[in-house]
C-alpha positions in Angstrom: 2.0 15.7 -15.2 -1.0 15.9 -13.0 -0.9 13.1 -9.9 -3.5 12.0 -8.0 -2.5 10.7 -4.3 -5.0 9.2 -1.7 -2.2 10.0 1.2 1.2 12.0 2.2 3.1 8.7 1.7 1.8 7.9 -2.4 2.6 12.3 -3.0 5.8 12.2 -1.1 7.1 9.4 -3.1 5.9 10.4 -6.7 7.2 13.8 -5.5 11.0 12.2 -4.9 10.8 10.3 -8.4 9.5 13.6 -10.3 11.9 15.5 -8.4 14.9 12.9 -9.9 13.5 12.5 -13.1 12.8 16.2 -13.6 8.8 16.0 -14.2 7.0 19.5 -13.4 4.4 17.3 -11.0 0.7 18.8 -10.1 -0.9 16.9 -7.5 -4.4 16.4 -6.9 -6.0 14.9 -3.7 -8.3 11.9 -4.3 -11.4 10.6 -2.2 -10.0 7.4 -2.7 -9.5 4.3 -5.3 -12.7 4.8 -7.6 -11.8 8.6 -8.1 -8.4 7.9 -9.2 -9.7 5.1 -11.3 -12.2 8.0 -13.2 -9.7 11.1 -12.9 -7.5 9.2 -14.7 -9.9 6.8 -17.1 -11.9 10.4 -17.8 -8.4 12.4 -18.9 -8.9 14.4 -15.9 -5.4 13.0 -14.3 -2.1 11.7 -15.9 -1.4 9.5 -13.4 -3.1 8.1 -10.0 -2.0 5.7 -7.3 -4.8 3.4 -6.0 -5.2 -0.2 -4.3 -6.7 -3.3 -5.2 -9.4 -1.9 -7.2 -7.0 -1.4 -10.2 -7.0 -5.0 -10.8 -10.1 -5.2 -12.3 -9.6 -2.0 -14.8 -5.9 -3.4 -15.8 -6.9 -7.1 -16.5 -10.2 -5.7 -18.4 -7.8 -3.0 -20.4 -9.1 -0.2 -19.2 -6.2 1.3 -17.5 -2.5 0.5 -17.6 -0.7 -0.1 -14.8 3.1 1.8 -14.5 4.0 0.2 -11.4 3.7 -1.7 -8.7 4.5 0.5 -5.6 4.5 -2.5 -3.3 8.2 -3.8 -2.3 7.2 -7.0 -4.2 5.1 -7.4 -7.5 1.8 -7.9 -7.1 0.7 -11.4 -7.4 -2.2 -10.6 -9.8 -0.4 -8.8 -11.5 3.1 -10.3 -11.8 4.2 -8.9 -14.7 4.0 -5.4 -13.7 7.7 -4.4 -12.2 8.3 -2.5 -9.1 9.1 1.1 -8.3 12.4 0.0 -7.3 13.2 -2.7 -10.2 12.5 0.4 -12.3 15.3 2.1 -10.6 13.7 4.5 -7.9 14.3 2.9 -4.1 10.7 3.5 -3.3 7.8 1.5 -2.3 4.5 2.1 -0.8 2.9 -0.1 2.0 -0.4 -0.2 3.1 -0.8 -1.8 6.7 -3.7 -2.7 9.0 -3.5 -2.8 12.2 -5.6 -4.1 15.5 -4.9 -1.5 17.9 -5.8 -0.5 21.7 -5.3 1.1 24.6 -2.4 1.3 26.2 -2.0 -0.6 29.8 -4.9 -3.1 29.1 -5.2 -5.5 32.4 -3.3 -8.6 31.3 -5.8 -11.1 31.0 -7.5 -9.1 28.3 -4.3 -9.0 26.2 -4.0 -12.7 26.3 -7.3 -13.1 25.0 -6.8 -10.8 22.7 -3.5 -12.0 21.5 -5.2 -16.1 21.0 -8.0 -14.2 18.9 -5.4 -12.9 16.5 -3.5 -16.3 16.8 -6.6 -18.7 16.4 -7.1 -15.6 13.0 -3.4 -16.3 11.7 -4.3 -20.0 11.5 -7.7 -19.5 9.9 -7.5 -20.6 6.0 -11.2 -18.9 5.8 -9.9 -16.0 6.6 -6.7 -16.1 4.8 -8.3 -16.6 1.6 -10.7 -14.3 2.3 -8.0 -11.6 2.9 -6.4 -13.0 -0.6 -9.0 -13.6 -2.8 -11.7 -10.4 -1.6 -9.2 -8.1 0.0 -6.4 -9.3 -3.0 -4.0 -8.8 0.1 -1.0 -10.6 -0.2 -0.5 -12.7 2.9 1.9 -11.5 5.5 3.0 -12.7 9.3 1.0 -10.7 11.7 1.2 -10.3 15.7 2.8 -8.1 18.2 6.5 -9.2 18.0 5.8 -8.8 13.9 4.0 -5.5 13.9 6.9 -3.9 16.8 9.8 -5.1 14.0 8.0 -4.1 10.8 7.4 -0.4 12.5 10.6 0.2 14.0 11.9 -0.3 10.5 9.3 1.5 8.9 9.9 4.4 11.3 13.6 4.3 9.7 12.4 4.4 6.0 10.6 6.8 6.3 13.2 8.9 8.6 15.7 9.0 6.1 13.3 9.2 2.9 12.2 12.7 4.8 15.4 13.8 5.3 16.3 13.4 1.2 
């Protein structure tokens, strides 16, 4: 089967399930959502791993969607199982992040950290994330973001080490 993959952490994971399933895998880079959508619409890939844009082609018919790769189905899409419920303990996240510079003077962190407070409580900007982004909503913030990568940092330790 040929695979497209937009990053190392969509190829490393088909790679794993191929690998247990016994699929010969080809994999070809993408540029992104929209080129998976026509490699894979146009015959030119067997199988492609893409974000929200997928929505649109799998509610209009156009494509069919295998899998959700997210640790929880998609809410647009809820009848589409996970990689896991399908019996492969995988899952691929997608996180944004506010970064900068280590050591910033104190007071700049504080107002930095009521901007993305005064965000979290901003239903504008939560439905915005849900219904432009389609992200699913998530807690955010420092304390959050230190947890989520420490464990993230683990997954991904001993999936490598497979």
């Amino acid at each position: 089967l040929t695979y497209m993959f937009q990053g190392s952490d969509d190829r490393d994971a088909m790679k794993r399930i191929a690998e247990q399933e016994g699929v010969k895998l080809s994999l070809m880079p993408s540029s992104g959502g929209p080129s998976v959508i026509s490699a894979v619409m146009g015959g030119h890939a067997d199988l492609g791993h893409t974000g929200a844009i997928l929505f649109d082609y799998v509610q209009s018919g156009k494509i069919r969607c295998l899998a959700a790769s997210t640790p929880v189905r998609l809410t647009e899409l809820p009848d589409i199982p996970t990689l896991r419920e399908q019996g492969w303990d995988e899952s691929i996240e997608m996180y944004v992040v506010f970064a900068a510079p280590k050591g910033l003077p104190d007071e700049v962190l504080q107002r930095l950290k009521a901007a993305l407070d005064d965000l979290k409580r901003d239903k504008a900007f939560s439905e915005f994330a849900v219904e432009k982004l389609r992200m699913r909503p998530v807690e955010f913030g420092m304390a959050h973001a230190a947890q989520y990568m420490e464990g993230a940092s683990k997954r991904y330790a001993a999936q490598a080490a497979r």
